[in-house]
C-alpha positions in Angstrom: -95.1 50.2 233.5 -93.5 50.2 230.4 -90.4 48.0 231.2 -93.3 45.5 232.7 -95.1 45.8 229.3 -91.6 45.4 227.3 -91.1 42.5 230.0 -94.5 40.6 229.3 -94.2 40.7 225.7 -90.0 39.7 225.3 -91.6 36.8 227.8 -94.5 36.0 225.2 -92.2 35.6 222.3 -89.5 33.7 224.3 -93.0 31.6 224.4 -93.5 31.6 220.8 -90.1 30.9 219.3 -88.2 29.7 222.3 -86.9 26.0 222.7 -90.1 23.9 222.9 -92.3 25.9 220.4 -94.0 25.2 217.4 -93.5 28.0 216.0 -91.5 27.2 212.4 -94.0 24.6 212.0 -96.3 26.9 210.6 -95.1 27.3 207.6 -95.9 23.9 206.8 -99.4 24.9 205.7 -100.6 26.9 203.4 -103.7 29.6 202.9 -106.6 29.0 203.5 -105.3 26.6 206.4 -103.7 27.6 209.7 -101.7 25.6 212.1 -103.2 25.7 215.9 -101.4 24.3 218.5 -104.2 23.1 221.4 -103.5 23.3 225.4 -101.8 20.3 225.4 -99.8 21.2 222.3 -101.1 19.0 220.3 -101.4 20.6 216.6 -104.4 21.1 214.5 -105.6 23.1 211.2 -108.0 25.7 210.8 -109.4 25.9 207.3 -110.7 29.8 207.3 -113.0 29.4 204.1 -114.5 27.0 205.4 -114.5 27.7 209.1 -113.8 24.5 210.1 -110.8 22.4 212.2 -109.1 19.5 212.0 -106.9 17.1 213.6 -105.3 16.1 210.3 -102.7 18.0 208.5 -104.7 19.3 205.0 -101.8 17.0 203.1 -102.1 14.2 205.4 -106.0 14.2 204.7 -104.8 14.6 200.7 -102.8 11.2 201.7 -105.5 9.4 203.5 -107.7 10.1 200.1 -105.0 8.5 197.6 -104.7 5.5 199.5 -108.3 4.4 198.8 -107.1 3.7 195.3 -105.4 1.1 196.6 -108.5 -0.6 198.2 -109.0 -2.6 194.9 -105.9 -4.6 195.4 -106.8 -8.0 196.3 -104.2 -9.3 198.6 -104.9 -7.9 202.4 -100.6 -8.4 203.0 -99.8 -6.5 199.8 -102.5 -4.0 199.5 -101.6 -2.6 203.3 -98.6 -2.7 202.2 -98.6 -0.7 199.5 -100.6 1.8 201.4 -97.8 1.7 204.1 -95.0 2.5 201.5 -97.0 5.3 199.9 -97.1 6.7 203.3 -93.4 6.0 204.3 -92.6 7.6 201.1 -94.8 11.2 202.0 -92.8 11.1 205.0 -89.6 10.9 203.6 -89.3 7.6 205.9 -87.7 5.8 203.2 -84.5 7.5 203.2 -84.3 7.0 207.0 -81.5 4.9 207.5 -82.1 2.3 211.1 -78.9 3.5 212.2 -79.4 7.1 211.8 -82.4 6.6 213.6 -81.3 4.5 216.5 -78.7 7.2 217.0 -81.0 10.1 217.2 -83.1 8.3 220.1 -79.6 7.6 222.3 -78.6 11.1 221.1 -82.0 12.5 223.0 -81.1 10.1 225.6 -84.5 8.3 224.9 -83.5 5.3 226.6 -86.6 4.6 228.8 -89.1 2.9 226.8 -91.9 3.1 228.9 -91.3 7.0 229.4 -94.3 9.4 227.7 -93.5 12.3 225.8 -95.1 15.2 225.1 -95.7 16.6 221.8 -92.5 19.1 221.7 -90.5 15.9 222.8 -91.6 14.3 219.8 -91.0 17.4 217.7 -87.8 17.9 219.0 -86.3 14.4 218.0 -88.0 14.4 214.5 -86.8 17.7 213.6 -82.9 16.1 214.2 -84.2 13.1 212.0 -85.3 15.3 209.2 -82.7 18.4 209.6 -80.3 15.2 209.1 -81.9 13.9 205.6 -82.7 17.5 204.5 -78.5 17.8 204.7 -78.2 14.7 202.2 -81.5 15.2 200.4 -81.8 18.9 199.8 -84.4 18.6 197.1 -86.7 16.1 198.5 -86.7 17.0 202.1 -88.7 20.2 203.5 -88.2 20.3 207.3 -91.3 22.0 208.8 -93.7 19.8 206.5 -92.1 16.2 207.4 -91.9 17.0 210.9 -95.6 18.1 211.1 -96.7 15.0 208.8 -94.7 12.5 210.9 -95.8 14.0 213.8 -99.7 13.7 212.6 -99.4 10.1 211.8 -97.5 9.4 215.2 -100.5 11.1 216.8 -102.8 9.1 215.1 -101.4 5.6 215.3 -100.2 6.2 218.8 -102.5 8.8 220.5 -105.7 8.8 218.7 -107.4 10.4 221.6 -104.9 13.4 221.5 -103.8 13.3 224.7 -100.9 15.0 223.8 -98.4 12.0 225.1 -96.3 9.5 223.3 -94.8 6.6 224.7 -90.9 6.2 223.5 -91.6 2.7 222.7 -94.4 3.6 220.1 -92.4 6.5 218.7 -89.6 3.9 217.9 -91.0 1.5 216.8 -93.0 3.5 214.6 -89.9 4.7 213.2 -88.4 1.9 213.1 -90.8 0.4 210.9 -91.2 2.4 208.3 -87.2 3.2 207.8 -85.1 1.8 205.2 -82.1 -0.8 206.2 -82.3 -4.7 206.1 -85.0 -6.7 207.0 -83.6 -8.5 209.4 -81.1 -5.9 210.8 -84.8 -4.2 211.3 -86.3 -7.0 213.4 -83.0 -7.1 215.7 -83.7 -3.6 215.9 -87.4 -4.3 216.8 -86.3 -6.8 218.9 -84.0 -4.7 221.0 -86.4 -1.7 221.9 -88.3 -4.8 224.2 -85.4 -7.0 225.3 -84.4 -7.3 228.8 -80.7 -6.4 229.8 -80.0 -10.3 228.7 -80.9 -9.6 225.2 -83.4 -11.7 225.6 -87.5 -11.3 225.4 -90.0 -13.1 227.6 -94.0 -13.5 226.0 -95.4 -10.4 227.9 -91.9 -8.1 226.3 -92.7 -9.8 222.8 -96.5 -8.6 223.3 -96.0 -5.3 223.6 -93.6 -5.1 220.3 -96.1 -6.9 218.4 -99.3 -5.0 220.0 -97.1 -1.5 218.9 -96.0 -2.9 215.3 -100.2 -3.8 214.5 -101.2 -0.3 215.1 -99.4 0.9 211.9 -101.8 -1.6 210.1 -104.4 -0.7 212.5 -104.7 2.7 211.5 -105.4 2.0 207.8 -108.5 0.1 208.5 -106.6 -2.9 207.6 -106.0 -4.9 211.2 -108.8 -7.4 210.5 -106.3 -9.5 207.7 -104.1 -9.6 210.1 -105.7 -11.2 213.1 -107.3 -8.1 214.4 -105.7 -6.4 217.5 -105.4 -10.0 219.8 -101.6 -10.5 219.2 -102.1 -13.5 221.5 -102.1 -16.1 218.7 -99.1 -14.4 217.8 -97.2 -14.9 220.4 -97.8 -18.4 221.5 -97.0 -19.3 217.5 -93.8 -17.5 218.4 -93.0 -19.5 221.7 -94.1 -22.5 220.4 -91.3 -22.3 217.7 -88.7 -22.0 220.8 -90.5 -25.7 222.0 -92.0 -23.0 224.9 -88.8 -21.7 226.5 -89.1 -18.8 228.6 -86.9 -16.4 227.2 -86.5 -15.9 223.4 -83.4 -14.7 221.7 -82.5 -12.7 219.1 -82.1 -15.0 215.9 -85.1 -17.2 217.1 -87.3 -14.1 217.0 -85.3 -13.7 213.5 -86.3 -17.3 212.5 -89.7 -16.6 213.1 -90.2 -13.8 211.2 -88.9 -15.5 208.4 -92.4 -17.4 208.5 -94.1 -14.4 208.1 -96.3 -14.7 211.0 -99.7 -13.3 210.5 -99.5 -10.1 212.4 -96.4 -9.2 211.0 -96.7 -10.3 207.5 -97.7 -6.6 206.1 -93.6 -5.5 207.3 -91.5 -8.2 204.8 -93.8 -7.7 202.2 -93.4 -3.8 202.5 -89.9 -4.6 201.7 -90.4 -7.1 198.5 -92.8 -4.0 197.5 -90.1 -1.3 198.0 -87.4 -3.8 196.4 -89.9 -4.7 193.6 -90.4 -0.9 192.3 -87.9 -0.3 189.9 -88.3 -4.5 188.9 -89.0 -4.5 184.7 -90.3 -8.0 183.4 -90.0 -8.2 180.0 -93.5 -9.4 179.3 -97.0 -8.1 178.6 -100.1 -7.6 180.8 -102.9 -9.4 179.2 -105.5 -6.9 180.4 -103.9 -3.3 180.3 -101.5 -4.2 177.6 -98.9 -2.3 179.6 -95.0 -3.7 178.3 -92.8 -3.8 180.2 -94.7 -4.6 183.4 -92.4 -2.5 186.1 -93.1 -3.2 189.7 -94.8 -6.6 190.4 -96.0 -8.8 188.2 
């Protein structure tokens, strides 16, 4: 009886800290809060003052609350994406070089696109992002937290309902969005994760990269400025600019991009935001008497 016993509980930790748990994700909260993992393994937080759960990570909710500040900018492009660079910079997205990325997805042989993955899938490929960055950013990177973050906004751009599955075409374009590398190398990037063995992209491929890119905007409450969720209009502009071929290529999709189609408008301007930080103009705000203005003018 006692070896069974010994036997049940070695089995129960092997359960706990083995391969596909959770388990050193929960130090990414702090008391009061406690990280749950549901069924389906899908995380959420218990708040034990208060008695109450959550889907929402306690910073992510602290995240969610600072970007209503920003709901006072005028501009629909530049005020989503200022809320989208606040975010990529909580997650630490913004030292996430493309090509790092693209080789952690071939290193977890995530080749199949239209493959779901569960929630320790997910977990599993972020923590090799972030153990990577935590390795050339010691002070700004803490492993458990980014994971758990990403993970949280993954969940709720891609699986609101928490079903507990991602698809590998969400995750990576996700990713791929909110990384840092050159525009343009970024849409080939895009591009790829839809293209057929041709490199090349038919209307129903380009739909579903565009349908996944508007859900980051989506999310924020801020799809409406850019043509809501119909990415039709979208794609016919895009074909149209081809004269209606069937197949588009790389650089045309490239080309088009550089019009800054309304769908995708938010993802070059998160870049001129990003680019524009550091900017110093040597002149003086009229209103706040701030000199130098730093950042846009």
């Amino acid at each position: 009886v006692a070896v069974e016993d010994r036997l049940k509980l070695l089995q129960e930790a092997h359960r706990d800290f083995g391969p596909s748990s959770q388990h050193f994700l929960s130090t990414s909260v702090q008391l009061p809060w406690q990280r749950a993992v549901s069924q389906n393994k899908v995380p959420y937080y218990i708040n034990h003052q208060t008695q109450t759960t959550c889907w929402d990570h306690p910073k992510m909710t602290e995240l969610y609350q600072s970007l209503a500040d920003l709901n006072n900018v005028r501009f629909s492009a530049y005020r989503t994406a200022m809320k989208i660079r606040r975010l990529q910079k909580a997650l630490c997205l913004d030292l996430l070089d493309l090509s790092v990325a693209q080789n952690t997805f071939e290193q977890h042989k995530l080749t199949n696109n239209s493959h779901l993955l569960s929630v320790p899938d997910v977990i599993n490929c972020l923590t090799s992002i972030y153990d990577g960055l935590e390795q050339e950013h010691k002070d700004l990177v803490n492993v458990p937290l980014c994971v758990d973050m990403c993970l949280n906004w993954l969940l709720n751009v891609y699986d609101t309902g928490r079903s507990g599955k991602i698809r590998v075409l969400s995750m990576k374009i996700g990713l791929l969005s909110l990384s840092k590398g050159h525009l343009e190398e970024k849409y080939k990037y895009l591009f790829s994760q839809v293209a057929s063995a041709g490199d090349t992209c038919d209307q129903r491929q380009l739909g579903l990269l565009l349908h996944e890119a508007i859900q980051i905007p989506r999310q924020l409450g801020e799809v409406a400025a850019f043509g809501g969720s119909n990415i039709e209009p979208s794609v016919r502009s895009c074909f149209q600019h081809v004269n209606n071929k069937v197949e588009l290529e790389p650089q045309q999709f490239v080309d088009w991009m550089r019009l800054e189609p309304q769908s995708m408008v938010w993802l070059p301007v998160l870049h001129r935001v990003a680019a524009a930080e550091t900017a110093k103009h040597q002149a003086k705000c009229n209103i706040c008497k701030e000199c130098p203005i730093v950042g846009f003018r």
